[in-house]
N, CA, C and O atoms as a MOPAC input file, in Angstrom:
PM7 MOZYME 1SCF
protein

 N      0.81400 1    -1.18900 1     0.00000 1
 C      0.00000 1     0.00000 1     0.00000 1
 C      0.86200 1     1.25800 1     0.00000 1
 O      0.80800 1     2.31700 1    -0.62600 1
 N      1.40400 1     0.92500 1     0.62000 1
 C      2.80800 1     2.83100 1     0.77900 1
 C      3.27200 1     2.88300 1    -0.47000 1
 O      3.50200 1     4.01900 1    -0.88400 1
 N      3.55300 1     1.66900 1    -1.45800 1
 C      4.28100 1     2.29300 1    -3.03100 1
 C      3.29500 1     3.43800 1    -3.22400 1
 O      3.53900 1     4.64100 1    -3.32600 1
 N      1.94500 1     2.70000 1    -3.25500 1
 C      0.81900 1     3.31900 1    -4.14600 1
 C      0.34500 1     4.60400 1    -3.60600 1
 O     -0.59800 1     5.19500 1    -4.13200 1
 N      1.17900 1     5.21300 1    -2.21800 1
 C      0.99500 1     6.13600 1    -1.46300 1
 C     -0.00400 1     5.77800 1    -0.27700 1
 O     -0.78400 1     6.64000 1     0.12700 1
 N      0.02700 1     4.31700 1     0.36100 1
 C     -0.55000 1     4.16900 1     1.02000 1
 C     -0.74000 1     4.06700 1     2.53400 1
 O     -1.63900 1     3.72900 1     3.30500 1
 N      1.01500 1     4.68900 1     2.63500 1
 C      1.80300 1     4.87200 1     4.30300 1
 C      0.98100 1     5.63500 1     4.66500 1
 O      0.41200 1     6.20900 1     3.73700 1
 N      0.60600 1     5.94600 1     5.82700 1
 C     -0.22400 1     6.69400 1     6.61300 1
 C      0.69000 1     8.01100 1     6.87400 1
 O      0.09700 1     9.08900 1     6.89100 1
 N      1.78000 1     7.99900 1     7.03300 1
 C      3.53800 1     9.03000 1     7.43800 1
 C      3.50000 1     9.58200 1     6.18500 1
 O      3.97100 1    10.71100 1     6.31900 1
 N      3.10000 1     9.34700 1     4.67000 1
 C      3.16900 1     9.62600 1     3.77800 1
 C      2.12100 1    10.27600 1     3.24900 1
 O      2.66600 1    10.87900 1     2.32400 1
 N      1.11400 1    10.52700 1     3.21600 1
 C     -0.31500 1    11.24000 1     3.84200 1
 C     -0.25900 1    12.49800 1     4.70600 1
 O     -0.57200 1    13.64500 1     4.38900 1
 N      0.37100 1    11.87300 1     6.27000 1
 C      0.65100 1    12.83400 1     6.94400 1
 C      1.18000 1    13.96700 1     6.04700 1
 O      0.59300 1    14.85000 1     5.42200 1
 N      2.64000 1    13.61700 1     6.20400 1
 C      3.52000 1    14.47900 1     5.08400 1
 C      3.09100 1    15.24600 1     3.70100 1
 O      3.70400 1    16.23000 1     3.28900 1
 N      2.07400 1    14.72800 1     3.10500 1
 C      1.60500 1    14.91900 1     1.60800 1
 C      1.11500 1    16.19500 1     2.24100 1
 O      1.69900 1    17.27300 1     2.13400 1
 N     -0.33200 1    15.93200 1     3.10800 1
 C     -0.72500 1    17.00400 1     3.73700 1
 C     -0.13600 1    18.47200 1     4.94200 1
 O     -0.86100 1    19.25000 1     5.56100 1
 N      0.93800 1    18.42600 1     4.92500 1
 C      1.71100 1    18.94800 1     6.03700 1
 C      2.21900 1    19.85400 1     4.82500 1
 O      1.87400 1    21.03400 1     4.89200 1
 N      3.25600 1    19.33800 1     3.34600 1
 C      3.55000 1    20.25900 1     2.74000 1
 C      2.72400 1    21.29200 1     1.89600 1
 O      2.99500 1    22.45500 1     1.59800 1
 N      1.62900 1    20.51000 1     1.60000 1
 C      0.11000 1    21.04400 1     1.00000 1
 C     -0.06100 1    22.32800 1     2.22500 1
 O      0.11500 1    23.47000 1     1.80000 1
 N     -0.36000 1    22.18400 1     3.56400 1
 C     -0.59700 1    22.86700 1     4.39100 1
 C     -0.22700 1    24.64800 1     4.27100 1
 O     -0.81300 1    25.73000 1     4.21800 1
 N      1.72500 1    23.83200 1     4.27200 1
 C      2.55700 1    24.94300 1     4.42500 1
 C      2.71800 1    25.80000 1     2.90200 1
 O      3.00500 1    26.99700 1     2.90200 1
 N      2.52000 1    25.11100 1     1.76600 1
 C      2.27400 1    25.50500 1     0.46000 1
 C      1.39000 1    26.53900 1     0.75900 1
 O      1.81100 1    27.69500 1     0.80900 1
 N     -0.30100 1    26.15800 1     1.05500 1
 C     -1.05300 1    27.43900 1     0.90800 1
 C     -1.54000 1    28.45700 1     2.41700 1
 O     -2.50300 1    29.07800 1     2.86700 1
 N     -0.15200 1    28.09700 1     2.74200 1
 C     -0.09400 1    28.88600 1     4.49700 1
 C     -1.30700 1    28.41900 1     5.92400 1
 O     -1.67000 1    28.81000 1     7.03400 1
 N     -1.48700 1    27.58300 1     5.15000 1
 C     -2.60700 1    26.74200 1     6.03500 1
 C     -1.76900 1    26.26100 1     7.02500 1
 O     -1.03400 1    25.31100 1     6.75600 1
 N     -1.75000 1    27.09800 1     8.86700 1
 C     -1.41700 1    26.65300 1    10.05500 1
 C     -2.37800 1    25.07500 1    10.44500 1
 O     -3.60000 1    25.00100 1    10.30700 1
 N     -1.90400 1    24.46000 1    10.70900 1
 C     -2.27600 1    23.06300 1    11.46400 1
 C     -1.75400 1    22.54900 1    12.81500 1
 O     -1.11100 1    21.52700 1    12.57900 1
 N     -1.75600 1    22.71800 1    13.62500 1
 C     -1.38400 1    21.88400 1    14.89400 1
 C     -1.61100 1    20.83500 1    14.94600 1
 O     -0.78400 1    20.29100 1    15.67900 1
 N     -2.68000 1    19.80300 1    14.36300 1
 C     -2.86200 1    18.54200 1    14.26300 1
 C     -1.70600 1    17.98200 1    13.64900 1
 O     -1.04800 1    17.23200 1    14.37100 1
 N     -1.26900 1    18.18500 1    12.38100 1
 C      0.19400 1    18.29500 1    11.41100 1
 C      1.49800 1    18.38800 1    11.96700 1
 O      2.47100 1    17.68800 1    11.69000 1
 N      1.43900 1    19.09800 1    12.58500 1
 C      2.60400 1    19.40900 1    12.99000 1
 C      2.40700 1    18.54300 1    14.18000 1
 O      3.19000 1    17.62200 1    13.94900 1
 N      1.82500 1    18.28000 1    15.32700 1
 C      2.01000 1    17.56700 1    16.43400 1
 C      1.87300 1    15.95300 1    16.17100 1
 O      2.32400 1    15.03700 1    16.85900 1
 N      1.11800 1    15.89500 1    14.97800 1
 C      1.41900 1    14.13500 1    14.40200 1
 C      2.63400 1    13.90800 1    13.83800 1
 O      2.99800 1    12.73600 1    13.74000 1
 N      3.37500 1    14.82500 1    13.42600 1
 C      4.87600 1    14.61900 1    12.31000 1
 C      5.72200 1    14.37900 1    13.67900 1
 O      6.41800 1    13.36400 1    13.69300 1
 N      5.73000 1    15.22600 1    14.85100 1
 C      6.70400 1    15.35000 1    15.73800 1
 C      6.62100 1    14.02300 1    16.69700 1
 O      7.35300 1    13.86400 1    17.67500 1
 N      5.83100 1    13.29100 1    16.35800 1
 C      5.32300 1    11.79800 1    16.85100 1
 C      6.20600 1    11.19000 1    16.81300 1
 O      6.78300 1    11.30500 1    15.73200 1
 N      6.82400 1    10.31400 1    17.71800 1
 C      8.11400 1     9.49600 1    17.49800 1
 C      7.48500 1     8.02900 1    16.77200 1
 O      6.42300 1     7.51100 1    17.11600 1
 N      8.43200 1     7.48600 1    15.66200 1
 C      7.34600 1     6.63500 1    14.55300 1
 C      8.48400 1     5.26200 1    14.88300 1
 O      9.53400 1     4.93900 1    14.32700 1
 N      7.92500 1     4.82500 1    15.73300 1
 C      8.79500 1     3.08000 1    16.73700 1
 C      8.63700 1     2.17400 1    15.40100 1
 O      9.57300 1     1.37600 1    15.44500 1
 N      7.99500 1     1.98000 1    14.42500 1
 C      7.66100 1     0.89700 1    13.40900 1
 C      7.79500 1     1.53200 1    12.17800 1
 O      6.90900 1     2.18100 1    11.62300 1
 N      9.06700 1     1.30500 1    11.70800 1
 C      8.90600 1     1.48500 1     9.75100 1
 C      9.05900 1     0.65100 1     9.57200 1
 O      9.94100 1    -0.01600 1    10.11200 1
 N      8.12900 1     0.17500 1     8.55700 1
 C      7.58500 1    -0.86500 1     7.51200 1
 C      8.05700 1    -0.39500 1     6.04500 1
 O      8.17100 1     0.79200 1     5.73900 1
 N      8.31400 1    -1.45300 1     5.19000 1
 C      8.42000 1    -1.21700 1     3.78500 1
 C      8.76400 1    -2.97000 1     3.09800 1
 O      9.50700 1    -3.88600 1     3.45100 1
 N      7.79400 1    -2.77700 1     1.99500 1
 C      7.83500 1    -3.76100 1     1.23200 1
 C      8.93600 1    -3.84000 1     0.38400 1
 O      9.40600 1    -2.81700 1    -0.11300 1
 N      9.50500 1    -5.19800 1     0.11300 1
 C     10.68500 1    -5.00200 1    -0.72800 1
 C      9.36600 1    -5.98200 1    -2.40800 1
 O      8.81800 1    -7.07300 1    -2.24700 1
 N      9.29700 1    -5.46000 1    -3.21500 1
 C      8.79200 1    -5.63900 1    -4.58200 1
 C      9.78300 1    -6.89700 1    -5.09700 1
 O     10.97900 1    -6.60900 1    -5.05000 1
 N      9.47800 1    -8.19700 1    -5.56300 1
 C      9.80800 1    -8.81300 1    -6.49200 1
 C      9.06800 1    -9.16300 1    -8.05700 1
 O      9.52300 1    -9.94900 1    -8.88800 1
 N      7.88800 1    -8.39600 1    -8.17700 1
 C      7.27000 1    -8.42400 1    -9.52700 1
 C      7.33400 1    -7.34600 1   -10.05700 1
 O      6.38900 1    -6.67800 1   -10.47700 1
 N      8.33100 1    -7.11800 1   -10.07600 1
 C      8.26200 1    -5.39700 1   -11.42000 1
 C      8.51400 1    -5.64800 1   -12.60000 1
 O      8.55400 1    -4.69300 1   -13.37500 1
 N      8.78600 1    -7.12900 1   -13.15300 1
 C      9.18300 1    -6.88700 1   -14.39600 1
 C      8.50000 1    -8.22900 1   -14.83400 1
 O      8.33000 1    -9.12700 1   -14.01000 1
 N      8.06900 1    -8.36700 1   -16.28700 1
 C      7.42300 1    -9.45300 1   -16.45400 1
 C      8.59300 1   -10.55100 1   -17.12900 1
 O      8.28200 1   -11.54400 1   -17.78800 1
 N      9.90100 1   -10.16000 1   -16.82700 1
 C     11.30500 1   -11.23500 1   -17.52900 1
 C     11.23500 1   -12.30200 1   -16.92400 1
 O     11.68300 1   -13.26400 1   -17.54900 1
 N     10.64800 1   -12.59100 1   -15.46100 1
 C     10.81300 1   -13.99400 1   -14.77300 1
 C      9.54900 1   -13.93400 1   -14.06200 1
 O      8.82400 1   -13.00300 1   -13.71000 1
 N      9.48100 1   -15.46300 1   -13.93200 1
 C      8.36600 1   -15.37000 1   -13.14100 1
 C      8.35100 1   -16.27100 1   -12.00500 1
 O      8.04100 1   -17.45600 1   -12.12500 1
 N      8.76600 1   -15.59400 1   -10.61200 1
 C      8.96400 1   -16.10000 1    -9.37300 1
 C      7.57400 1   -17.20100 1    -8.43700 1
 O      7.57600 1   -17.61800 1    -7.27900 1
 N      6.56300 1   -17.36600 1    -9.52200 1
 C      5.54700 1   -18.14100 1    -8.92300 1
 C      6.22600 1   -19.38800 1    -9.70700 1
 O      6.15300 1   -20.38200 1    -8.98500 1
 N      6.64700 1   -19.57400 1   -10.52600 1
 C      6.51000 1   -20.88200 1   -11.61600 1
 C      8.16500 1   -20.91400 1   -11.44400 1
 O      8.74200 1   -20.87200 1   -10.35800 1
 N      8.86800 1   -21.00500 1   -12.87200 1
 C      9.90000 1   -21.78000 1   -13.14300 1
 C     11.03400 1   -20.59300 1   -12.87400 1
 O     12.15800 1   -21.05700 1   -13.07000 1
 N     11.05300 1   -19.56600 1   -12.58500 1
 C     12.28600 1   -18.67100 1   -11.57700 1
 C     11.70900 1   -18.83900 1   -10.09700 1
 O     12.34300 1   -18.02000 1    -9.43200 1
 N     10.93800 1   -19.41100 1    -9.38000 1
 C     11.13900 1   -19.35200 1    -8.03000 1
 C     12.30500 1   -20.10400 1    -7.07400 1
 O     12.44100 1   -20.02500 1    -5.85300 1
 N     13.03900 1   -20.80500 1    -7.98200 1
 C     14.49400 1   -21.27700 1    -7.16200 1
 C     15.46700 1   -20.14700 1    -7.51400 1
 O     16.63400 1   -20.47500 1    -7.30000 1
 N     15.29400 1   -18.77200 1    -8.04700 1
 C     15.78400 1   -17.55400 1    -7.76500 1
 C     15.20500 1   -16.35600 1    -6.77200 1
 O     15.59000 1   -15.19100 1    -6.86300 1
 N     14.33900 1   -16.76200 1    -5.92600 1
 C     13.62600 1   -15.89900 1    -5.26500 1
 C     14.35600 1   -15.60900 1    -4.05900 1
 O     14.72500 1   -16.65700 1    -3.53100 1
 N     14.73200 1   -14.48900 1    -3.37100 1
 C     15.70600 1   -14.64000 1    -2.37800 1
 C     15.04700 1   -13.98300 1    -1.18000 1
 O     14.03100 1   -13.32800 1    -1.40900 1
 N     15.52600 1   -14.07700 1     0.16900 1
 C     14.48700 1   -13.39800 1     1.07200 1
 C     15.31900 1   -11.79400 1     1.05900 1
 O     15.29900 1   -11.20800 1     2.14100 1
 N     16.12100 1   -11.00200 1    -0.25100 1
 C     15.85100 1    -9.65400 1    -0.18500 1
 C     17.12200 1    -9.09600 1     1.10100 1
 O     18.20100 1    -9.55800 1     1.47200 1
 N     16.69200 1    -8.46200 1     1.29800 1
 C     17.21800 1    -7.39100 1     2.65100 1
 C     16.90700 1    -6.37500 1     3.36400 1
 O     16.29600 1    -5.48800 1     2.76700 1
 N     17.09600 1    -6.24300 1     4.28000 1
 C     16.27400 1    -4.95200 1     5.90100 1
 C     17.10400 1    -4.12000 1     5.60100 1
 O     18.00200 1    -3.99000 1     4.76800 1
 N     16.44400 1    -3.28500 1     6.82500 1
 C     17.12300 1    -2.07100 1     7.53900 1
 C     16.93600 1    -2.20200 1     9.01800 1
 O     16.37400 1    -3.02800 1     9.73700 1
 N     17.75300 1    -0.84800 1     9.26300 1
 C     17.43700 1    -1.12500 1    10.85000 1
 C     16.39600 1    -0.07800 1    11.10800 1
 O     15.89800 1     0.61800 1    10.22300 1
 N     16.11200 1    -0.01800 1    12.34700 1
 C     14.73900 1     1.14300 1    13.41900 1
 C     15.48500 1     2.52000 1    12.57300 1
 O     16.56900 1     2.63800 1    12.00200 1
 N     14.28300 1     3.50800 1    12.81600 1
 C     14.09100 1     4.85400 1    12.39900 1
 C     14.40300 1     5.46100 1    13.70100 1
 O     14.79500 1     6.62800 1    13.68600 1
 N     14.27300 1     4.75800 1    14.99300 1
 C     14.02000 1     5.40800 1    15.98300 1
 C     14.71900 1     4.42000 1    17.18300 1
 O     14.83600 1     3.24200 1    16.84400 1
 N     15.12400 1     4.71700 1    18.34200 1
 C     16.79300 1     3.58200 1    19.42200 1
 C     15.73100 1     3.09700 1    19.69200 1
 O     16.02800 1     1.92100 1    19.48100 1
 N     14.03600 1     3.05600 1    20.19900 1
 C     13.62600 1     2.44700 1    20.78200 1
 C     12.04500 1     1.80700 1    19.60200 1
 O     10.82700 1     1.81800 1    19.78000 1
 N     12.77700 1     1.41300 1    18.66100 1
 C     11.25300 1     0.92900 1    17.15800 1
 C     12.17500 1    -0.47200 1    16.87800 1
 O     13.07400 1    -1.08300 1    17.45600 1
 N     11.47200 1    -0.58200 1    15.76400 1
 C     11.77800 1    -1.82800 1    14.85200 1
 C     11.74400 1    -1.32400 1    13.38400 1
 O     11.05900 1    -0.40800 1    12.92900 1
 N     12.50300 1    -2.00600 1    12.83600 1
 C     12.58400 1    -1.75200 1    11.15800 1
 C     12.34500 1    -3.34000 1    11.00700 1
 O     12.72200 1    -4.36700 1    11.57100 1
 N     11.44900 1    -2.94300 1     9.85700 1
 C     10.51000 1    -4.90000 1     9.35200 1
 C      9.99600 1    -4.33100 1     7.74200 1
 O      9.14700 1    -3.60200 1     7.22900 1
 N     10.98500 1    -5.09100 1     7.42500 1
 C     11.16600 1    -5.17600 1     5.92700 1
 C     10.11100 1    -5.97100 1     5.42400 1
 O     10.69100 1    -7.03600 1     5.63300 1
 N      8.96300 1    -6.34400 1     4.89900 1
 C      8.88400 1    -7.39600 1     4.25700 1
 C      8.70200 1    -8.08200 1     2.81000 1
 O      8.94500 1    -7.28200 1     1.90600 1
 N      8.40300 1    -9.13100 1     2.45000 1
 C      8.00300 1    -9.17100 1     1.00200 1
 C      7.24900 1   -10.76800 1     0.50000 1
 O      7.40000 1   -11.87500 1     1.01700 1
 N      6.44800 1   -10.37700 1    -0.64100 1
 C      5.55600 1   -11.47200 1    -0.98400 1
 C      6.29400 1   -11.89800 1    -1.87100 1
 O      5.81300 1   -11.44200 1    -2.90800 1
 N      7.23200 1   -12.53500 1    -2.13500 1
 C      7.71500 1   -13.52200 1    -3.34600 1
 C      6.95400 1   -13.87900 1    -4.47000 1
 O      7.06600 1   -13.41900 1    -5.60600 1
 N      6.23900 1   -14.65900 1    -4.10200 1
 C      5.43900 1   -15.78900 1    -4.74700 1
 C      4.03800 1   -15.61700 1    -4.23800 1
 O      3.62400 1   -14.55100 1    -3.78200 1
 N      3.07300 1   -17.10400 1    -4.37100 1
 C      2.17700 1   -17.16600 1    -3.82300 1
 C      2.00900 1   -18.15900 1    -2.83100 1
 O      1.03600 1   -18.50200 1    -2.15900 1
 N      3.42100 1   -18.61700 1    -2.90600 1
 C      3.44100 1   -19.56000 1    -0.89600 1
 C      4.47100 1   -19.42100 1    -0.41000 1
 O      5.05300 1   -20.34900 1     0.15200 1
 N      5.16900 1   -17.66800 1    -0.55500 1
 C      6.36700 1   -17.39800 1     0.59700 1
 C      5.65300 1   -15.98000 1     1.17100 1
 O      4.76900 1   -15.30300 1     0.64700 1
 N      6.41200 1   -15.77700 1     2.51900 1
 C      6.67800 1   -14.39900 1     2.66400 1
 C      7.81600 1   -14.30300 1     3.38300 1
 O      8.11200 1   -14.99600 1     4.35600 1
 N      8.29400 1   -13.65200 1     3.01600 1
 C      9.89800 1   -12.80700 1     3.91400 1
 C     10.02000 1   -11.70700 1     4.96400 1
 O     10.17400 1   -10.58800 1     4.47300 1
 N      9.99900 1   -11.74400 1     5.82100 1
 C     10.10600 1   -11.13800 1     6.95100 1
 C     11.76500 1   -10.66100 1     7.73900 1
 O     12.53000 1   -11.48900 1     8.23400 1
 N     12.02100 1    -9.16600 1     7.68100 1
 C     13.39400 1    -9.11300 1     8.30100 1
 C     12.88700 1    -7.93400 1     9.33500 1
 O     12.19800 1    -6.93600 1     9.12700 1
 N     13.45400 1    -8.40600 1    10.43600 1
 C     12.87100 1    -7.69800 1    11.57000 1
 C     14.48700 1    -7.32000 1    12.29100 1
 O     15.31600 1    -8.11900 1    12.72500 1
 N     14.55500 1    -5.89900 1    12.22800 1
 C     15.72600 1    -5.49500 1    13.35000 1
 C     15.45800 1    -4.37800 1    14.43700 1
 O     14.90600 1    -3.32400 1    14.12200 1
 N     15.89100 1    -4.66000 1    15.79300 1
 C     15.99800 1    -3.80100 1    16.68900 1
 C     17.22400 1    -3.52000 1    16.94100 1
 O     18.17500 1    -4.03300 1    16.35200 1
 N     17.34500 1    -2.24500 1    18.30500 1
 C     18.73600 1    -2.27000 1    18.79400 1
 C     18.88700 1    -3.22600 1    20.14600 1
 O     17.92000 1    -3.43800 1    20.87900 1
 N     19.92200 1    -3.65800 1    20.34100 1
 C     20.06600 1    -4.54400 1    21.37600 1
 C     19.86900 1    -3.68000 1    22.70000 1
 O     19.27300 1    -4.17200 1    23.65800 1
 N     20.41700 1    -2.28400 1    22.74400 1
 C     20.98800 1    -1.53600 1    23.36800 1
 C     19.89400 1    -1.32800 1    24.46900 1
 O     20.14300 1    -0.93200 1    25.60700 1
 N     18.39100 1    -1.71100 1    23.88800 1
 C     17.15900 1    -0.94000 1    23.47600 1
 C     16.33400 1    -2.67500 1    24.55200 1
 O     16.15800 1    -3.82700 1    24.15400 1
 N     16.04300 1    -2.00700 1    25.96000 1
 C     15.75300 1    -3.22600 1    26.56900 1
 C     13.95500 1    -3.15800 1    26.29200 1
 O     13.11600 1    -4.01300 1    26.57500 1
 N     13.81200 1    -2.09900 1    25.77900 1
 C     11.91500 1    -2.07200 1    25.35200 1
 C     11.58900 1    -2.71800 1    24.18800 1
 O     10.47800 1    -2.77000 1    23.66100 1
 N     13.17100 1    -3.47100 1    23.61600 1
 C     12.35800 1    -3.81500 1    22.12500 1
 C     13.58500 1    -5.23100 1    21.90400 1
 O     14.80300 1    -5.40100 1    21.96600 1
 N     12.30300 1    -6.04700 1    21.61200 1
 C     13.50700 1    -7.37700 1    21.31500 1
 C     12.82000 1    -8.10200 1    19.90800 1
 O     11.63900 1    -8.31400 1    19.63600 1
 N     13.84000 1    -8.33400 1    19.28300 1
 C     13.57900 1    -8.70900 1    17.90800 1
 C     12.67400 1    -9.93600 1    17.73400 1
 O     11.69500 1   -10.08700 1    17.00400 1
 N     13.35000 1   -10.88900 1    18.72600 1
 C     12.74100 1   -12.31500 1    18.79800 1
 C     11.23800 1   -11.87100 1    19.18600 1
 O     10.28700 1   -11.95400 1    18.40900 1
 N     11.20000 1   -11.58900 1    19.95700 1
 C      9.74200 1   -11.37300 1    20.68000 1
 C      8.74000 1   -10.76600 1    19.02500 1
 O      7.66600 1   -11.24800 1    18.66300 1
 N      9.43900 1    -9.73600 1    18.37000 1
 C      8.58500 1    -9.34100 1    17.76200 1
 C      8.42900 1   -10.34000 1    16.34300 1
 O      7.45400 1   -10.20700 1    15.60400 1
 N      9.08100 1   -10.94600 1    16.17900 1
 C      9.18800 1   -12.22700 1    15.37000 1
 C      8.03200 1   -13.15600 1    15.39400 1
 O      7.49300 1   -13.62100 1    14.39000 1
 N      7.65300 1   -13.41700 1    16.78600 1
 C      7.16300 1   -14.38400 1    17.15400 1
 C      5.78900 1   -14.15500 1    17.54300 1
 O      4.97500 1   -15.03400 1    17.82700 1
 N      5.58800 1   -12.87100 1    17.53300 1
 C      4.47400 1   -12.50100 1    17.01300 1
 C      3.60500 1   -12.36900 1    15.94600 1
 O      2.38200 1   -12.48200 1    15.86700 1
 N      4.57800 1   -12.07500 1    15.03800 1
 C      4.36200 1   -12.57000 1    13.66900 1
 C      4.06300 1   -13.35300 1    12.95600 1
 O      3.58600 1   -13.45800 1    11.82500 1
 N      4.53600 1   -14.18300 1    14.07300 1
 C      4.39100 1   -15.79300 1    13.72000 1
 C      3.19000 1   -16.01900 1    14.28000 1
 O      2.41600 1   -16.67800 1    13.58500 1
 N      2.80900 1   -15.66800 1    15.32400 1
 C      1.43500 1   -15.71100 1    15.83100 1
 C      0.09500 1   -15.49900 1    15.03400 1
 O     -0.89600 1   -16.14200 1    14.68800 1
 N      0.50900 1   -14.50900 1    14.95800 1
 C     -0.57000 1   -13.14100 1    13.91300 1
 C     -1.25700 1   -14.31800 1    12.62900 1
 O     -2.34200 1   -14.78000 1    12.27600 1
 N      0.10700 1   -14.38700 1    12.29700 1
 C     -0.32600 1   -15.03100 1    10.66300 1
 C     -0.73000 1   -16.53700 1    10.45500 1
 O     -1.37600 1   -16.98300 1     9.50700 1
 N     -0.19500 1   -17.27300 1    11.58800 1
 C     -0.95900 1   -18.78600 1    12.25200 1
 C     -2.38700 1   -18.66100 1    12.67400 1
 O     -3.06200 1   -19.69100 1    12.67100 1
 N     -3.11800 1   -17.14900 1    13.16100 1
 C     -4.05800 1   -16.42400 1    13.30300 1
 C     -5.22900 1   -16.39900 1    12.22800 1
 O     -6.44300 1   -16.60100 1    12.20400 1
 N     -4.31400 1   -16.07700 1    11.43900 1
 C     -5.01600 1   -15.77700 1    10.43800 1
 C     -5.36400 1   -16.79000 1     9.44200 1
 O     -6.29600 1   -16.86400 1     8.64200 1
 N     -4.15900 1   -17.71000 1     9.75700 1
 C     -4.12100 1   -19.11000 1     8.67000 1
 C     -5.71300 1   -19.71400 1     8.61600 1
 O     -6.54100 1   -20.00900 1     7.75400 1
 N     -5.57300 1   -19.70200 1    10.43600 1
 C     -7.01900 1   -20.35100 1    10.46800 1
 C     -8.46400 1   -19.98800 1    10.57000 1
 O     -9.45500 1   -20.63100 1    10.91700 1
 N     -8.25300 1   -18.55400 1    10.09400 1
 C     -9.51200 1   -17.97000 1     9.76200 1
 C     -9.45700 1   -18.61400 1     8.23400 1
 O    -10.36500 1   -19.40800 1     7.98800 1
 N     -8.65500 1   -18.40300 1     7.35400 1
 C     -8.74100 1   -18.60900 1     5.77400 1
 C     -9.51600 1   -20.19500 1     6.18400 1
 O    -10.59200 1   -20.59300 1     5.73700 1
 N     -8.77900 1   -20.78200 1     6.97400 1
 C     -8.99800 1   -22.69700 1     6.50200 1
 C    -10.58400 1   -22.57600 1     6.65200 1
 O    -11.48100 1   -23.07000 1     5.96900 1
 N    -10.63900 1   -21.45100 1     8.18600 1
 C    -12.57400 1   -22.17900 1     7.84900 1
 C    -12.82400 1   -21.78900 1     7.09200 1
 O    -13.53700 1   -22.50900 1     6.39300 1
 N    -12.54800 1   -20.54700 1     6.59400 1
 C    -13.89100 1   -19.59600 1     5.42600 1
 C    -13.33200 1   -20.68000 1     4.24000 1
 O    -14.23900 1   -20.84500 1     3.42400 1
 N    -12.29000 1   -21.36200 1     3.93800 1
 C    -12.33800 1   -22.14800 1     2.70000 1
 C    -13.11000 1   -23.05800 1     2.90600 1
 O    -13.99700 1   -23.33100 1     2.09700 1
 N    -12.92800 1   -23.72600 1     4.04400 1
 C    -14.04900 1   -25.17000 1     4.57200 1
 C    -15.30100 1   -24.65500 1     4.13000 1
 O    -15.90600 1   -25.28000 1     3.25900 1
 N    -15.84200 1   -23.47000 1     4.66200 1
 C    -17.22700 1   -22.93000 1     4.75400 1
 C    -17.60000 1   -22.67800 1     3.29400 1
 O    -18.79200 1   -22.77800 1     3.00100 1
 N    -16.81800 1   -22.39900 1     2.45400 1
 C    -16.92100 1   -22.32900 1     0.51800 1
 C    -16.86100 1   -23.78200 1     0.10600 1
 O    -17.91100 1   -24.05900 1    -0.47300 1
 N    -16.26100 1   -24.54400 1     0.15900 1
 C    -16.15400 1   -26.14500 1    -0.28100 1
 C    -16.98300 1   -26.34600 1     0.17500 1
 O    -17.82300 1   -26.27200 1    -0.72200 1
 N    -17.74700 1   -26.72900 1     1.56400 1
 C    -19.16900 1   -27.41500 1     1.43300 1
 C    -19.93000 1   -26.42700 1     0.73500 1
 O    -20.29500 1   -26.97400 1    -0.30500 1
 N    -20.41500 1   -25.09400 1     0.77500 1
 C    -21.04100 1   -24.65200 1     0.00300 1
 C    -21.29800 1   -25.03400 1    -1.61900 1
 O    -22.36200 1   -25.13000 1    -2.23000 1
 N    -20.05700 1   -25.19600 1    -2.03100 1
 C    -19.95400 1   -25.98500 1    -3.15400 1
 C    -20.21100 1   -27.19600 1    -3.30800 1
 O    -20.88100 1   -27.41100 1    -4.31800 1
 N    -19.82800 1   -28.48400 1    -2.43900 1
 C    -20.75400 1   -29.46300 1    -2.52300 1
 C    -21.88500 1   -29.66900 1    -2.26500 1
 O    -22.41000 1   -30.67500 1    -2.74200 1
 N    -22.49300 1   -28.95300 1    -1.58400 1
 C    -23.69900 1   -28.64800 1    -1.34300 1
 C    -24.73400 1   -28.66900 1    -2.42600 1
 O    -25.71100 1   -29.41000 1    -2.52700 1
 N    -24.18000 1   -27.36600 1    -3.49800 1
 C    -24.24800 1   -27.03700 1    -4.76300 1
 C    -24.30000 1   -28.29700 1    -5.78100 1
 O    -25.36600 1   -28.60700 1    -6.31200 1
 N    -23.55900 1   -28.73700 1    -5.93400 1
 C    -23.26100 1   -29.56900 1    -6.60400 1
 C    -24.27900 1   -30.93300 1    -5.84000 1
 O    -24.60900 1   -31.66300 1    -6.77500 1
 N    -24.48200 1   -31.12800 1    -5.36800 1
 C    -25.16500 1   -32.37600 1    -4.57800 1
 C    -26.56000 1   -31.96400 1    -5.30600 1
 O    -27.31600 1   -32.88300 1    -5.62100 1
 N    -26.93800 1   -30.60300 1    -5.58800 1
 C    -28.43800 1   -30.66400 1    -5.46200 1
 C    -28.76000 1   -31.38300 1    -6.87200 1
 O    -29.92400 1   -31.63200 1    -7.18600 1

């Protein structure tokens, strides 16, 4: 969503220079920018070009990419990316230095989240397949 301008920080910002462009004071703007931002996110893109194709016969070239670190001593920087249509890549860095933020922990949430979610998809697929045999039965 953020390529397509869909960062929320990027919005902020769009509107903040718009603001100051037509002298439009904001305090909302200005006191959301000065926000300390603990989580940058950014997708790393592997389909920009139609030369290979990382679902089919280039996916033993698909690589898990590369991070960054936090924007901020006490955030996370979490890179991620959709490869294909049965990977995702995840690079998660903190500072060590930084006893409010531990990488593993936030890892493993992740891992949570999306095991979460796995099993919402399985029922709503369960819940479409009988629908369909259902269908088909009549």
């Amino acid at each position: 969503a953020a390529m397509g301008g869909g960062g929320v920080d990027r919005h902020l910002f769009g509107l903040y220079v718009a603001s100051v462009g037509l002298g439009y004071d904001s305090d909302f703007l200005k006191s959301a920018l000065k926000m300390p931002w603990t989580l940058s996110t950014s997708q790393t893109p592997q389909k920009q070009t139609n030369r290979w194709n990382p679902d089919k016969e280039d996916a033993i070239y698909v690589s898990p990419g590369g991070g960054f670190g936090p924007v901020a001593d006490d955030g996370y920087g979490v890179s991620y990316m959709f490869p294909n249509d049965s990977a995702i890549f995840f690079h998660v860095s903190s500072k060590k230095s930084q006893s409010s933020t531990d990488t593993q922990r936030f890892i493993n949430n992740i891992k949570k989240s999306l095991a979460e979610v796995h099993k919402v998809l399985e029922v709503h697929i369960a819940e479409i397949e009988a629908a369909k045999a259902a269908k088909a039965a009549k």
